[in-house]
NUNULUM-616693 format. One record per residue (C-alpha): residue in three letters; y, x, z. Coordinates in steps of 0.001 Angstrom, whole numbers, plus 500000, padded with zeros to 6 digits. Layout:
// residues N
AlaYXZ;...
// end
This chain:
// residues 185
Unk933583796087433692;Unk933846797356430155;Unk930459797962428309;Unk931992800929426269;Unk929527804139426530;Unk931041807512425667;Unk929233808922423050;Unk928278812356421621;Unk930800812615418209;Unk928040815110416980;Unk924295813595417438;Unk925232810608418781;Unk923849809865422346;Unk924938808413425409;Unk926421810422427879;Unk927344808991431256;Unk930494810338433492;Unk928593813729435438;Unk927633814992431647;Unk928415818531430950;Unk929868818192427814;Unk933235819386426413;Unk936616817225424889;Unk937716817857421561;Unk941752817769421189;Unk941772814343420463;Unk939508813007423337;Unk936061813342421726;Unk933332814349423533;Unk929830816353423047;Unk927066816549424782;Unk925920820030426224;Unk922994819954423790;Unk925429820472420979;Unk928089822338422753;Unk925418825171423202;Unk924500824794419119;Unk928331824538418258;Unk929572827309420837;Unk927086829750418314;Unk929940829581415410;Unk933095829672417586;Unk935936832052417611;Unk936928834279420490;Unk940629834983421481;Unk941344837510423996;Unk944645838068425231;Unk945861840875426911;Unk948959840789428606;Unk951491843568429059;Unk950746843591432922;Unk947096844266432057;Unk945556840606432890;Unk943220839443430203;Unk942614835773429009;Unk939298834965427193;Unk939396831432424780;Unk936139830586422900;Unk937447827977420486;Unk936309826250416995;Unk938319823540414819;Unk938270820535416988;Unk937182822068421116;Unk938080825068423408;Unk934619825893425069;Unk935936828171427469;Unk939699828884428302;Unk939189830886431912;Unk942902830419431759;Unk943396826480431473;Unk946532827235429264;Unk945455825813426194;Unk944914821635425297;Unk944485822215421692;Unk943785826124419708;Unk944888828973421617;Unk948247831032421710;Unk949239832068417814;Unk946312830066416537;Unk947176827259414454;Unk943952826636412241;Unk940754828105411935;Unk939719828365408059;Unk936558829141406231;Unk936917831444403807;Unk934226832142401082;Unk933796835056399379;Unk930831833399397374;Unk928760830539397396;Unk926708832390399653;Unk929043834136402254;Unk932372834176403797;Unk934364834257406776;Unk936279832461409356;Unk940224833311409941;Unk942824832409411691;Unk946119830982410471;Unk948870831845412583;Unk951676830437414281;Unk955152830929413141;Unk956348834017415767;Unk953215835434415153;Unk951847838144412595;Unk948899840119411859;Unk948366843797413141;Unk945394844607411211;Unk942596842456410109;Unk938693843633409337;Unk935461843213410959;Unk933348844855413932;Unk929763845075414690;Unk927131844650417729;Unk925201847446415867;Unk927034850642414881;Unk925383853332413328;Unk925760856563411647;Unk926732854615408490;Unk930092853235410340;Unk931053855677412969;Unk934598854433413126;Unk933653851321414766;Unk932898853321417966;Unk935734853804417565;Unk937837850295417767;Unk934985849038420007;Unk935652851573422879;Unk939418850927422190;Unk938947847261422504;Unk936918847962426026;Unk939780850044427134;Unk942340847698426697;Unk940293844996428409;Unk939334846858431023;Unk942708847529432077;Unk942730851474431252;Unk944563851384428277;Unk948095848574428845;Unk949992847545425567;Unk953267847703425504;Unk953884843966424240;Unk951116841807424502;Unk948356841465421829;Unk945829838706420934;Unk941972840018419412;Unk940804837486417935;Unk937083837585416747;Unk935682835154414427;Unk931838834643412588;Unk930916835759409439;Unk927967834877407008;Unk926620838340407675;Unk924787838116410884;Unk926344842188411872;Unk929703841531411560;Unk932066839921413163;Unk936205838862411593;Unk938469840741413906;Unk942312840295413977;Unk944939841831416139;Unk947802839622416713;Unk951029840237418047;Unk954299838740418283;Unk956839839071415344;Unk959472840794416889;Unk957048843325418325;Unk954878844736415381;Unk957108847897415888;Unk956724848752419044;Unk953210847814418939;Unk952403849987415698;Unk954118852900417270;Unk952045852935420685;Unk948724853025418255;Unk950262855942416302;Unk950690857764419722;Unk947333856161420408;Unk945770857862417726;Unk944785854090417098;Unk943887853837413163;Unk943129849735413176;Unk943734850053409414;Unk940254852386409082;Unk938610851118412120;Unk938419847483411063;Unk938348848363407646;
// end
């Protein structure tokens, strides 16, 4: 009988086999205590598929909290790093580096709370909920990925799509009436 103990890789303590905690990609393990504190600052990836299914992945640098898909062992679908970026030494952003195949549809930032001061993002928010909801269905499939910023408001949004399909996908927005360009801006 071995004496090793699996251990929290964040605070430390013991955990024993029934613990709820999580696996990084390279077989780490943390207790729930500090999966709850960690799962604050993670990314979001939602994929939605052509056919209309939808595939949430809450993720940071080294654990996927939640993949209700089981497809990923390591960061989801075009994500290959997550990167802090600072605008100063008191704020930034996190973003997503993307796998080759992969490219960016447009990039900006969404809010919990809009107001009168940003009326567009309504706009991209009841977009987003149609998509996911299954009333609105891409014609390729597209990745939102949502990532945490130092301004407690505002949230990094991307929209991902394959290479090859950045056409097709730009021209269903224009017929859309889909302006990702001002929305996230």
């Amino acid at each position: 009988m071995s004496d090793v103990r699996l251990k929290c890789a964040d605070c430390g303590v013991e955990l024993d086999e029934t613990c709820d905690c999580c696996r990084s990609f390279d077989g780490e393990a943390v207790c729930a205590e500090c999966r709850e504190r960690k799962e604050q600052y993670a990314s979001t990836i939602v994929h939605i598929a052509v056919d209309g299914d939808v595939h949430t992945t809450i993720f940071d640098e080294r654990f996927v909290y939640l993949d209700d898909d089981e497809r990923y062992d390591g960061l989801p679908g075009p994500v290959v790093e997550r990167i802090w970026r600072s605008i100063d030494a008191q704020s930034g952003y996190y973003d997503h580096a993307l796998a080759k195949g992969y490219v960016e549809v447009s990039a900006g930032w969404v809010t919990g709370y809009p107001d009168e001061t940003v009326p567009h993002k309504w706009d991209v928010a009841e977009f987003y909920e149609k998509l996911k909801e299954g009333e609105l269905k891409p014609p390729r499939d597209l990745w939102w990925a949502f990532a945490p910023t130092s301004n407690f408001y505002a949230t990094a949004a991307t929209v991902i799509c394959h290479s090859q399909d950045l056409d097709t996908v730009n021209e269903w927005l224009a017929e859309q009436n889909a302006d990702l360009e001002r929305w996230l801006g």
